[in-house]
C-alpha positions in Angstrom: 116.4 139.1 82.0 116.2 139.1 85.9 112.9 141.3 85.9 111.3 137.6 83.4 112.3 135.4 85.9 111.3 137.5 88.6 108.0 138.2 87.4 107.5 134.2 85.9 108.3 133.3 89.1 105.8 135.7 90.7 102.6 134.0 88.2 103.8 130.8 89.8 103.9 131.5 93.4 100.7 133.8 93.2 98.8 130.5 91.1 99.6 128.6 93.6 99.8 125.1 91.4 103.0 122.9 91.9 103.3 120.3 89.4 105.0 116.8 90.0 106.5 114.4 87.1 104.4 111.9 85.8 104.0 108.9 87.1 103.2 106.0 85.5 100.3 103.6 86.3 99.6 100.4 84.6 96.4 98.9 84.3 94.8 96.0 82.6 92.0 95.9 80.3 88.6 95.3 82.3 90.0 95.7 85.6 90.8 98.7 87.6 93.5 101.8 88.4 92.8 104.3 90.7 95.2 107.2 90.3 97.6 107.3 93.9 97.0 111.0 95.2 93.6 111.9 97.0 91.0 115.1 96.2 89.0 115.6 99.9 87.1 118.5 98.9 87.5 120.0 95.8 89.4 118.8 92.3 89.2 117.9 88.8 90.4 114.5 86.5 91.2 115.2 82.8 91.9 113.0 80.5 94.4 114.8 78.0 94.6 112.6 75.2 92.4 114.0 72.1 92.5 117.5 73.7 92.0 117.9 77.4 88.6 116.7 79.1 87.3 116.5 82.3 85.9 112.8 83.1 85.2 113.2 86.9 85.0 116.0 89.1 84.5 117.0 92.8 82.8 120.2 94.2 82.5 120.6 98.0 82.5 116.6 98.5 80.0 116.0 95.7 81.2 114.1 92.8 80.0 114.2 89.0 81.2 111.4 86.7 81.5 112.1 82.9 82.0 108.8 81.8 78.4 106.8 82.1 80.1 105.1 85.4 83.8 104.1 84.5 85.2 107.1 86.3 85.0 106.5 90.4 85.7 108.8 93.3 86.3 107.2 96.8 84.9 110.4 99.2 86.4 108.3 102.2 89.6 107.8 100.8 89.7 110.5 97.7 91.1 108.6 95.1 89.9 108.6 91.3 89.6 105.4 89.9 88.5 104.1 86.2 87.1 100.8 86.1 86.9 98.8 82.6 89.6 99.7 81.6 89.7 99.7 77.5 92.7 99.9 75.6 92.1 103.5 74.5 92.1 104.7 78.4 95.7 104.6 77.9 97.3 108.2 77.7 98.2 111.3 79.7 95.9 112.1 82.9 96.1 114.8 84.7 94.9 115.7 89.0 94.2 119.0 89.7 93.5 118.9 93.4 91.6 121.8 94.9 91.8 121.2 98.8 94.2 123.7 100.2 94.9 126.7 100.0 97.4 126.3 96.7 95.9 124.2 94.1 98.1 121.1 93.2 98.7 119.4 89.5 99.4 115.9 89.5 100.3 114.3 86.3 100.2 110.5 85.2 100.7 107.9 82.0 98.5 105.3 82.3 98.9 102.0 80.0 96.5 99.8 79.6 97.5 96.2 78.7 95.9 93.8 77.4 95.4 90.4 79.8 98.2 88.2 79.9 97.3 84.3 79.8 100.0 82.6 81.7 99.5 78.8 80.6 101.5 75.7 81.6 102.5 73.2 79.2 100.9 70.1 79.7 102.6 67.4 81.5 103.3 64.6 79.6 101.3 61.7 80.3 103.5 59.1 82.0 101.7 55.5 82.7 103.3 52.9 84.7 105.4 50.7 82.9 104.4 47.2 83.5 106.7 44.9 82.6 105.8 41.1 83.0 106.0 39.7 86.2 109.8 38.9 87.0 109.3 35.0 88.4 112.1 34.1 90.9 113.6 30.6 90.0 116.7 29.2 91.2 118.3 25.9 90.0 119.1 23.4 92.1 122.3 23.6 93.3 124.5 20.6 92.0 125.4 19.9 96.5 121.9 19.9 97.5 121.0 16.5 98.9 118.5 14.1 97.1 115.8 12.0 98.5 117.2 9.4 96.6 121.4 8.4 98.0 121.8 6.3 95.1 121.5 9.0 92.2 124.2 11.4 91.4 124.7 14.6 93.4 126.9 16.8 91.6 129.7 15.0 89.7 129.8 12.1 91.9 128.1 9.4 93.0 128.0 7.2 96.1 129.7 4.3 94.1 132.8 6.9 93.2 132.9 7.8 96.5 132.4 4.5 98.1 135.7 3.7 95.5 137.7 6.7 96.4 137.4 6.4 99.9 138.6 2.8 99.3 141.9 3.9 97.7 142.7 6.0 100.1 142.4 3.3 102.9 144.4 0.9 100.8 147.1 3.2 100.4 147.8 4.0 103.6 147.3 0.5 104.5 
């Protein structure tokens, strides 16, 4: 048993090829996703869904796309990218970078959504209120003085008071 998992781990060391989890990149339909870890020189992008296939690759800084365009490699930066993305782009990818001396194998899920439309409900349409013009009126006031002395202000007149005030003097009187 020890002389298997000497020798499997023997193939792996003498390969050369590390592989990482996958990560997960999310895209959305006709925009972009450019896959996070860089090929300077020398490495390959599959596409594994439907069997593996090769849709860009990199030889000595020169890049060959097999997708009529979709598939993009940055040579200043070194990122993959597909642009357009369709639905059916969704699936396991996989990086096999090339650059130093032990190849590296990246592995990725990428989703590709569909476009989400946030909307706002419409406000609902609010018009001033008018109301009729509020008009101001205050009664006279049954104390307020009158042009005219010999009409009645409030509940007396100037003949009960002329009467009252004479009562009073003849009482004390």
């Amino acid at each position: 048993m020890r002389i298997i998992i000497s020798i499997a781990l023997l193939l792996m060391i003498g390969l050369g090829v590390s592989s990482a989890q996958n990560v997960v990149l999310n895209g959305v339909v006709g925009q972009s996703v450019a896959f996070p870890d860089a090929v300077k020189i020398s490495g390959t992008l599959i596409h594994k869904n439907d069997g593996p296939q090769t849709i860009g690759d990199v030889k000595d800084g020169q890049f060959t796309d097999f997708t009529e365009g979709r598939v993009q490699w940055n040579s200043s930066t070194g990122l993959f990218s597909i642009a357009g993305l369709k639905l059916n782009d969704s699936g396991m990818y996989a990086l096999l970078n090339n650059d130093a001396e032990r190849r590296k194998l990246y592995q990725y899920q990428m989703d590709a959504n569909a476009p989400v439309e946030l909307t706002t409900p419409p406000s609902p349409k609010t018009s001033p209120k008018t109301s009729p013009p509020v008009e101001l009126t205050t009664p006279p006031s049954p104390m307020t003085s009158r042009a005219d002395p010999l009409k009645p202000v409030g509940m007396f007149s100037i003949v009960n008071c002329v009467l009252v005030v004479c009562a009073v003097l003849g009482y004390l009187g």
